[in-house]
VMD Tcl script that builds the backbone (N, CA, C; Angstrom):
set m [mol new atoms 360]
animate dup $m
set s [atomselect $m all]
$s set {name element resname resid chain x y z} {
  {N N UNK 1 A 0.854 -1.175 0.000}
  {CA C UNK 1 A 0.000 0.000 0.000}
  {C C UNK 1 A 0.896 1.232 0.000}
  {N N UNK 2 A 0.547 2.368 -0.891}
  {CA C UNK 2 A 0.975 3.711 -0.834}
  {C C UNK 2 A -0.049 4.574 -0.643}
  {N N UNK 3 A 0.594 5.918 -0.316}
  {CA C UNK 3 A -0.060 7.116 0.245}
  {C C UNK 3 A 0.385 7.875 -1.381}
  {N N UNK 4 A -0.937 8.421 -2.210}
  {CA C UNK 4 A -0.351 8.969 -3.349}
  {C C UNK 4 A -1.443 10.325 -3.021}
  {N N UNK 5 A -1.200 10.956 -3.813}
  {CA C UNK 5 A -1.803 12.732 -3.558}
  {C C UNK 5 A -3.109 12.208 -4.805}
  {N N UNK 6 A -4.124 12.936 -4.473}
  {CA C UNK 6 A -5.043 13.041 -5.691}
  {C C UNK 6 A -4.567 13.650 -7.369}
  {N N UNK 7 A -3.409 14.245 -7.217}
  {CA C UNK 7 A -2.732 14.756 -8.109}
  {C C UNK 7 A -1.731 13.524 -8.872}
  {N N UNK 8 A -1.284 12.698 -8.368}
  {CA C UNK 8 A -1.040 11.550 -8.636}
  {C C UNK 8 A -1.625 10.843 -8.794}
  {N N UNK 9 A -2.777 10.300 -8.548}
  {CA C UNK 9 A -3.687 9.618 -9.020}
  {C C UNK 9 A -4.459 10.014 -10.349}
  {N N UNK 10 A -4.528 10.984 -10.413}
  {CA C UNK 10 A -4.974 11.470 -11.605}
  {C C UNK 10 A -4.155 11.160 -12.651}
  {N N UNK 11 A -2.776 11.727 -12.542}
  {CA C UNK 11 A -2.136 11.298 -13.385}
  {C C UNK 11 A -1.847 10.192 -14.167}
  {N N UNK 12 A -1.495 9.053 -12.644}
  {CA C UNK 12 A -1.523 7.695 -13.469}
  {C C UNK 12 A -2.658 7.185 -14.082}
  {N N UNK 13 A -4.267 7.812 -13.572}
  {CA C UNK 13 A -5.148 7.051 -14.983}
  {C C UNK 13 A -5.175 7.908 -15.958}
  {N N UNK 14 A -4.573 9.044 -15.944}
  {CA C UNK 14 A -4.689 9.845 -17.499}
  {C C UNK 14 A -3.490 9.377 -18.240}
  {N N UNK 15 A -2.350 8.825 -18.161}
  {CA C UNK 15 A -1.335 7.517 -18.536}
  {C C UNK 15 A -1.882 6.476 -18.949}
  {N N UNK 16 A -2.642 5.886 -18.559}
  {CA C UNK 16 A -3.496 4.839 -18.429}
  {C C UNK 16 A -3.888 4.703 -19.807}
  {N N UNK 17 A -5.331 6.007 -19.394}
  {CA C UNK 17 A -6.379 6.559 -20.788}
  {C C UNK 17 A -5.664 6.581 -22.122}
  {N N UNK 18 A -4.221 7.363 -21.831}
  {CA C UNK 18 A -3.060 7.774 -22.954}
  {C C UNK 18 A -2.906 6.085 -23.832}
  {N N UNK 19 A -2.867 5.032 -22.982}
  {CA C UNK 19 A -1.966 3.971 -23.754}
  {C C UNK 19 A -3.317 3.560 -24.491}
  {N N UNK 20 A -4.623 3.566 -24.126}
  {CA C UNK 20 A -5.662 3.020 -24.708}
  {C C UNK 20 A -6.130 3.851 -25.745}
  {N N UNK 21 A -6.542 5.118 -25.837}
  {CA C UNK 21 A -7.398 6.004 -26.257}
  {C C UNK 21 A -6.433 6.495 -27.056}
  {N N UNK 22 A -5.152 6.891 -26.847}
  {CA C UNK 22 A -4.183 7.766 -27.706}
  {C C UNK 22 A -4.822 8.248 -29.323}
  {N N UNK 23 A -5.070 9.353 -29.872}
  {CA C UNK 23 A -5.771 9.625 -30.899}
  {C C UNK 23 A -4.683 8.810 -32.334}
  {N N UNK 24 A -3.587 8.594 -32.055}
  {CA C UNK 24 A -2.305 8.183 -33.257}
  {C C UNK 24 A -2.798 6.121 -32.740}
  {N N UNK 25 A -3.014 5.554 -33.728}
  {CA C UNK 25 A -3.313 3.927 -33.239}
  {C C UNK 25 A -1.827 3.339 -33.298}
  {N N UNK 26 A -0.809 4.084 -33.406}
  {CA C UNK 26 A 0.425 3.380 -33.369}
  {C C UNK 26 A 1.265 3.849 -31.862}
  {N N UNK 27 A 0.754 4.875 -31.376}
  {CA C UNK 27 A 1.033 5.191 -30.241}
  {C C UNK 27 A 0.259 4.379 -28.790}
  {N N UNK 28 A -0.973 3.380 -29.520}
  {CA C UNK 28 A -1.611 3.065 -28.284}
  {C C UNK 28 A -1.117 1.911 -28.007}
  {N N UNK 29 A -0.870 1.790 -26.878}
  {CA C UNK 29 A -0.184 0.234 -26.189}
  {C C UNK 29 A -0.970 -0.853 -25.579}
  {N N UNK 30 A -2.523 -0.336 -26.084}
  {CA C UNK 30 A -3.544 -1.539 -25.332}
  {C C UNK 30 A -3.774 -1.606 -23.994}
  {N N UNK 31 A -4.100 -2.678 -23.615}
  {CA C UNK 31 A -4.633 -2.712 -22.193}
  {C C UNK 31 A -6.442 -2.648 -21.781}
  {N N UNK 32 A -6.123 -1.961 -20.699}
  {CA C UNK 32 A -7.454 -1.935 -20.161}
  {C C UNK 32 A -7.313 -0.604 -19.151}
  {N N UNK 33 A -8.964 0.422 -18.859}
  {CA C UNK 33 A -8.348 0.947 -17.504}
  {C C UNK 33 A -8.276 0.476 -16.653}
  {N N UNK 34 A -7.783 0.960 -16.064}
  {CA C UNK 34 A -7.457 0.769 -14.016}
  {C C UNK 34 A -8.822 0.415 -13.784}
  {N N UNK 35 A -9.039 -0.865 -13.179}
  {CA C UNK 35 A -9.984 -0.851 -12.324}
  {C C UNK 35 A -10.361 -0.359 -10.719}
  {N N UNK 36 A -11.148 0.398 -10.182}
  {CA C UNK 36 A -10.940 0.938 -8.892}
  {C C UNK 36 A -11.891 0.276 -8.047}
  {N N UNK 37 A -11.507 0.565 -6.765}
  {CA C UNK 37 A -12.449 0.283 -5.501}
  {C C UNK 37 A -11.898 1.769 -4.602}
  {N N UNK 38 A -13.619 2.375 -3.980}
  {CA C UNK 38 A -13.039 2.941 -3.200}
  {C C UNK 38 A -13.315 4.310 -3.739}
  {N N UNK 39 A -13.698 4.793 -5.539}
  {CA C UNK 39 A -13.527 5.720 -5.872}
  {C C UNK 39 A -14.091 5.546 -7.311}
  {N N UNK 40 A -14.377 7.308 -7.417}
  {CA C UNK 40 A -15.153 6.884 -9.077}
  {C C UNK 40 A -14.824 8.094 -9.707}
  {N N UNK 41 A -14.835 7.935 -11.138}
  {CA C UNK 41 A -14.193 9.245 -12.016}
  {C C UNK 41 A -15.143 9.279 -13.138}
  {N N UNK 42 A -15.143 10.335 -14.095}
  {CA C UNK 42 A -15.229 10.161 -15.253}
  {C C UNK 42 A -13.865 10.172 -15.882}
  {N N UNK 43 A -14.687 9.487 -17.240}
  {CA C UNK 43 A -13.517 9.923 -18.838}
  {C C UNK 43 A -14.449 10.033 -19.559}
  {N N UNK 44 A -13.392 11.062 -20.555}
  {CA C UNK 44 A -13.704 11.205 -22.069}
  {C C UNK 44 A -12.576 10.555 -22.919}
  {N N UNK 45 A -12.716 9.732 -23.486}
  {CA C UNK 45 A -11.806 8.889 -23.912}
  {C C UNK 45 A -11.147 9.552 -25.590}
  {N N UNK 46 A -11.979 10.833 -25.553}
  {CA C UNK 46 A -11.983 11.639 -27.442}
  {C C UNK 46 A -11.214 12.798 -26.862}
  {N N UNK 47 A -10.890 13.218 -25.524}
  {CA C UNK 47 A -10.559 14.380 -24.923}
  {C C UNK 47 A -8.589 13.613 -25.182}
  {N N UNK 48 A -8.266 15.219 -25.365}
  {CA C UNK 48 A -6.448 14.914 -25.127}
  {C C UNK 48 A -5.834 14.893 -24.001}
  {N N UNK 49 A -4.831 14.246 -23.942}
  {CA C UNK 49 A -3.858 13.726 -22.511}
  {C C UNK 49 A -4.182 14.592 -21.735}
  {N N UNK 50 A -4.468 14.248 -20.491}
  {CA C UNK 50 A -4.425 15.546 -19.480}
  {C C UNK 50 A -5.744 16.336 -19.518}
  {N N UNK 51 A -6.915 15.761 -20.290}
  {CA C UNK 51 A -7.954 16.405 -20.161}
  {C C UNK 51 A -9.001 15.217 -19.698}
  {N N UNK 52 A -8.414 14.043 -20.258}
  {CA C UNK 52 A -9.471 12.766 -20.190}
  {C C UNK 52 A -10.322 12.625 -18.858}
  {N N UNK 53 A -9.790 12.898 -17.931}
  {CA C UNK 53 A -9.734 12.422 -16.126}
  {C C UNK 53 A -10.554 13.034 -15.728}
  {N N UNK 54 A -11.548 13.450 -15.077}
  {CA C UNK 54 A -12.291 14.181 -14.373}
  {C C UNK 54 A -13.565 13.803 -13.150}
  {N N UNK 55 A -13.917 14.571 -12.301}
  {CA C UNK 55 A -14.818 14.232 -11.372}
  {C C UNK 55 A -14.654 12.938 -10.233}
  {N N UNK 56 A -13.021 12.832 -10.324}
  {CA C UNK 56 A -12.757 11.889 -9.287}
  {C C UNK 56 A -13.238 12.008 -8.129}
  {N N UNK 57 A -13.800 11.225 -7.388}
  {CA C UNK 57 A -14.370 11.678 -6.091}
  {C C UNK 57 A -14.295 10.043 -4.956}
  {N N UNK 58 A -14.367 10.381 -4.109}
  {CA C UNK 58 A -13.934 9.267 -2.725}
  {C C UNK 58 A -15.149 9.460 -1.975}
  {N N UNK 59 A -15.509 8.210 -1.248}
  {CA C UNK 59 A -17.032 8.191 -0.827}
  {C C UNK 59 A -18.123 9.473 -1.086}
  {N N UNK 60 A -18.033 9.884 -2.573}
  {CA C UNK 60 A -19.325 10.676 -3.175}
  {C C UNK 60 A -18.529 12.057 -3.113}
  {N N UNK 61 A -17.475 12.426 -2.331}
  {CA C UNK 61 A -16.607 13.842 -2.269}
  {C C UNK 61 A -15.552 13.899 -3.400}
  {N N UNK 62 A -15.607 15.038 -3.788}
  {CA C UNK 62 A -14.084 15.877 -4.364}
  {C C UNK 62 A -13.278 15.066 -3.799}
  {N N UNK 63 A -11.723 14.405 -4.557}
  {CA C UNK 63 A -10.837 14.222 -4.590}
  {C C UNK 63 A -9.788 15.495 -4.767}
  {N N UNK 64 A -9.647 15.842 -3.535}
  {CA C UNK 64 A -8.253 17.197 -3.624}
  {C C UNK 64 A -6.784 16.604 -3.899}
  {N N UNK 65 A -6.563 17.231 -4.766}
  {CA C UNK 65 A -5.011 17.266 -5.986}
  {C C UNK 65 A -4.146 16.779 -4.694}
  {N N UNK 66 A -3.851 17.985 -3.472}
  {CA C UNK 66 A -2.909 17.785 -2.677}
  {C C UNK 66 A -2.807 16.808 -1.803}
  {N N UNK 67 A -4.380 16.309 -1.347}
  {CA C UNK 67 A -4.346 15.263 -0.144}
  {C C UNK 67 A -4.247 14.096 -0.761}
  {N N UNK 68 A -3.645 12.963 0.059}
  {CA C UNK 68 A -3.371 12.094 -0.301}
  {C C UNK 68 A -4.293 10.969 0.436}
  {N N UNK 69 A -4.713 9.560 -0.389}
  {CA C UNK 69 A -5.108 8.403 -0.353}
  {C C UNK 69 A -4.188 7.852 -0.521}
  {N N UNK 70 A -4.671 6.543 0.716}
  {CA C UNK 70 A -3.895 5.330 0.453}
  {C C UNK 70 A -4.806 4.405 -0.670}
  {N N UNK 71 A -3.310 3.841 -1.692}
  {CA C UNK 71 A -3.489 3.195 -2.733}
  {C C UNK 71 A -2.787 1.963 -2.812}
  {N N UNK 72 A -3.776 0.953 -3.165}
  {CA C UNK 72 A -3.032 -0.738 -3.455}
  {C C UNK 72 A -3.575 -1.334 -4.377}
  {N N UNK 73 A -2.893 -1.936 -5.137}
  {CA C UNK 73 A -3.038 -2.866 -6.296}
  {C C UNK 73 A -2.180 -3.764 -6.407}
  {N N UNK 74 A -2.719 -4.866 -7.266}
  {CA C UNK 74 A -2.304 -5.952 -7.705}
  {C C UNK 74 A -0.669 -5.646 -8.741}
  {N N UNK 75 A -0.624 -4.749 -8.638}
  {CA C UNK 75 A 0.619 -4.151 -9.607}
  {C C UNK 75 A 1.159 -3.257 -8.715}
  {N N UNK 76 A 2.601 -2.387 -8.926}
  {CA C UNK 76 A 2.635 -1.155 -8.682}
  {C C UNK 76 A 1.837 -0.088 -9.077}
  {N N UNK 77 A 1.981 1.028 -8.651}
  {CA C UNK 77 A 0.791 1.944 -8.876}
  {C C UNK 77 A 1.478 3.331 -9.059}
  {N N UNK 78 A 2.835 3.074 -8.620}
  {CA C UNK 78 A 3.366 4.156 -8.758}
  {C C UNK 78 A 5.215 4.206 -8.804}
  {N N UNK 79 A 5.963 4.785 -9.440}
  {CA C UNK 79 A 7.493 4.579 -9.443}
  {C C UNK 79 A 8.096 4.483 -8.225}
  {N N UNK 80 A 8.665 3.245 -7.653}
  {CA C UNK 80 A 9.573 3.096 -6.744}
  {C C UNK 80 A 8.411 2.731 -5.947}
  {N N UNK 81 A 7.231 2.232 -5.710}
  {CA C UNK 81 A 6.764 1.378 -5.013}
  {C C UNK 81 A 7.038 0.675 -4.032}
  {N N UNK 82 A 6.831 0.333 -3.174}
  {CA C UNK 82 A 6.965 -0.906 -1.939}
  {C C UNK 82 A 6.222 -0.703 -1.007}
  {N N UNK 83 A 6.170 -2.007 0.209}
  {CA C UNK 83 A 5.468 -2.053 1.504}
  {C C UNK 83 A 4.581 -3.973 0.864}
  {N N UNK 84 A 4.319 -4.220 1.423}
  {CA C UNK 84 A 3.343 -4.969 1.913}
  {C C UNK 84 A 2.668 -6.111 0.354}
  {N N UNK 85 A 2.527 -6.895 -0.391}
  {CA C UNK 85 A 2.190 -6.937 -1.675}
  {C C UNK 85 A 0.386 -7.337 -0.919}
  {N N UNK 86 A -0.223 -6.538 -1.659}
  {CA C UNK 86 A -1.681 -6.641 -1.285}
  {C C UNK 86 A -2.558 -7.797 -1.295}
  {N N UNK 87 A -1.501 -9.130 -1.840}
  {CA C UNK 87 A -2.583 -10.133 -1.489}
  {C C UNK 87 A -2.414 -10.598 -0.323}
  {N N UNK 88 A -1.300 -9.952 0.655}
  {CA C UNK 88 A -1.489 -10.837 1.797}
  {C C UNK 88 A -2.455 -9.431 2.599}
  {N N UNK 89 A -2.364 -8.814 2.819}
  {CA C UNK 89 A -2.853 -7.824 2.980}
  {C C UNK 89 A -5.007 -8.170 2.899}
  {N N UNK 90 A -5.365 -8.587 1.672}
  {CA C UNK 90 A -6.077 -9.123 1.692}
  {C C UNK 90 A -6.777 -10.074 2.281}
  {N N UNK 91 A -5.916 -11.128 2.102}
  {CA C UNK 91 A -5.859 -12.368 2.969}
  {C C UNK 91 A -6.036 -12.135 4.656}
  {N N UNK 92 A -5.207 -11.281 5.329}
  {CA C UNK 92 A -5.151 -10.808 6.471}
  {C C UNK 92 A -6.891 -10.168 6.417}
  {N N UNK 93 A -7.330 -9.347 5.879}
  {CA C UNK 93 A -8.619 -8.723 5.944}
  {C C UNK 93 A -9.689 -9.503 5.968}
  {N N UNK 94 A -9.464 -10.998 5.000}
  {CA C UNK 94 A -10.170 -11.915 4.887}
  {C C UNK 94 A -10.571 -12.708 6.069}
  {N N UNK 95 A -9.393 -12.969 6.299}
  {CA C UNK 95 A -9.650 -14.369 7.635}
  {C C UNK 95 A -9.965 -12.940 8.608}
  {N N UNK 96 A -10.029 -11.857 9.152}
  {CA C UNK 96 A -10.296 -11.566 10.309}
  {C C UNK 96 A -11.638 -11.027 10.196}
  {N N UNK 97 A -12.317 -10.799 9.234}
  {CA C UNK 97 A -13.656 -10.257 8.231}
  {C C UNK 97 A -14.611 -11.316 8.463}
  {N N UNK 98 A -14.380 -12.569 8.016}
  {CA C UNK 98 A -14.689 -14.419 7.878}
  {C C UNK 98 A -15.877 -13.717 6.478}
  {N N UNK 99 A -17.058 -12.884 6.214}
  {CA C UNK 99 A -17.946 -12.655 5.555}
  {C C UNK 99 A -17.975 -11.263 5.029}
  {N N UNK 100 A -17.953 -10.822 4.168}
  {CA C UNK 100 A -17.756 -9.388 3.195}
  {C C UNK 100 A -18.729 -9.403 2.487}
  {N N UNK 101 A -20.158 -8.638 2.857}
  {CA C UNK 101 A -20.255 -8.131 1.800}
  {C C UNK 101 A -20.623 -7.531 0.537}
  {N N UNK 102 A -21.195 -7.689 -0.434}
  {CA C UNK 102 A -20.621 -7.484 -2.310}
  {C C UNK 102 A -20.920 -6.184 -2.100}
  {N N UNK 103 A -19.522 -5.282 -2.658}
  {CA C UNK 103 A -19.384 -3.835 -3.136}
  {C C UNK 103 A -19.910 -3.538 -4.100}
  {N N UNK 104 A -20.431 -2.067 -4.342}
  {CA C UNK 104 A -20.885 -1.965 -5.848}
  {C C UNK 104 A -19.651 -1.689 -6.765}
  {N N UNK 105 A -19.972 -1.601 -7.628}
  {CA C UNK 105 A -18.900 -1.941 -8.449}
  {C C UNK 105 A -18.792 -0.350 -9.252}
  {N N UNK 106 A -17.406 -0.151 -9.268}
  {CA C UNK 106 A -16.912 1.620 -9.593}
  {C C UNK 106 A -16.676 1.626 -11.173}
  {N N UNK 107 A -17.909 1.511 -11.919}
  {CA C UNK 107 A -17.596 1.715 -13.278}
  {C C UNK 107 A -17.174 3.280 -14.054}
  {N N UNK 108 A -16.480 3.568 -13.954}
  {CA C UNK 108 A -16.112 4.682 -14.784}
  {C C UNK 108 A -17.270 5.335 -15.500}
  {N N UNK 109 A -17.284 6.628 -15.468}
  {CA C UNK 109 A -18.697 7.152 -16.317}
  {C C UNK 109 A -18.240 7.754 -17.370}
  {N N UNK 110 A -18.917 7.464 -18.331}
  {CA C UNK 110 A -18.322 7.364 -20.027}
  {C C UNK 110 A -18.573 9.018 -20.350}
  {N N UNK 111 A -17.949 9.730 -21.092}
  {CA C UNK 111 A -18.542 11.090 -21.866}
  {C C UNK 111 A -17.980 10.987 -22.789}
  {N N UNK 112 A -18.781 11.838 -23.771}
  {CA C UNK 112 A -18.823 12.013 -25.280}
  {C C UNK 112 A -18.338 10.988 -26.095}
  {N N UNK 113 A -19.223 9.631 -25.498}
  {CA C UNK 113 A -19.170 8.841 -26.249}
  {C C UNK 113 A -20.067 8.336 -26.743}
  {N N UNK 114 A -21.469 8.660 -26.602}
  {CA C UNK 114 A -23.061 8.866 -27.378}
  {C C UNK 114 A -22.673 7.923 -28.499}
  {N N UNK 115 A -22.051 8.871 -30.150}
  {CA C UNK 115 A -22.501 8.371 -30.757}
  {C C UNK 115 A -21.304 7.351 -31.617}
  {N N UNK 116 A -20.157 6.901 -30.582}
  {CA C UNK 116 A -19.254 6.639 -30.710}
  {C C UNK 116 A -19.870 4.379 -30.488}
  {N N UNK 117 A -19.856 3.833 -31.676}
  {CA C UNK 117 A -20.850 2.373 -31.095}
  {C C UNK 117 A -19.292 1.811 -30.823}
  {N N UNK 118 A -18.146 1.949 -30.946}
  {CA C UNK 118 A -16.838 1.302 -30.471}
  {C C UNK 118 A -17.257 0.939 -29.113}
  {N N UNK 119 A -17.617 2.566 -28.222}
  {CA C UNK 119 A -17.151 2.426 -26.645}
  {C C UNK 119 A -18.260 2.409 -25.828}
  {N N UNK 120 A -19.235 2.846 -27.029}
  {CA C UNK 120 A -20.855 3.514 -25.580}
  {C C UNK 120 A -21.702 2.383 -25.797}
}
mol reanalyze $m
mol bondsrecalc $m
mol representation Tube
mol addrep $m
């Protein structure tokens, strides 16, 4: 787990958006987005780098640039990473939890993609 600023977080899914969406198809590197828990955003996936990201918010509030959330994933999440790898972390939450549960699920909210039948 890391402590990243909302300003960092932003960033890495507008990186993200960049490898999928990139307007040049030789510049895009595939993938998928970030899946989240915990938090919900929009995209515009037709918008340029650095514009895609918007309306991030943490239990229904503004996500502020400066304050920071703690962040964990199945990957790194951010350069120079470490602490803890989150499946034990999990595991630990699990057995002391015994029953969880089902979250709703943080689907990304799509814009200006109406009349786009690729993505909407």
């Amino acid at each position: 787990m890391n402590d990243l600023s909302g300003a960092q977080i932003k960033t890495i899914l507008e990186d993200v958006a960049d490898n999928v969406f990139h307007p040049d198809p030789y510049l895009r590197q595939g993938g998928d987005m970030v899946r989240v828990g915990g938090m919900t955003y929009a995209i515009d996936p037709g918008a340029r780098m650095g514009q895609r990201i918007s309306d991030m918010r943490v239990d229904g509030k503004p996500m502020a640039a400066e304050k920071r959330y703690r962040v964990a994933g199945w990957a790194p999440v951010a350069e120079g990473a470490a602490g803890e790898p989150i499946w034990e972390v999990v595991a630990r939450y699990l057995r002391r939890a015994k029953v969880v549960a089902p979250r709703r699920v943080n689907a990304p909210r799509l814009l200006g993609v109406k009349d786009n039948p690729g993505i909407a």
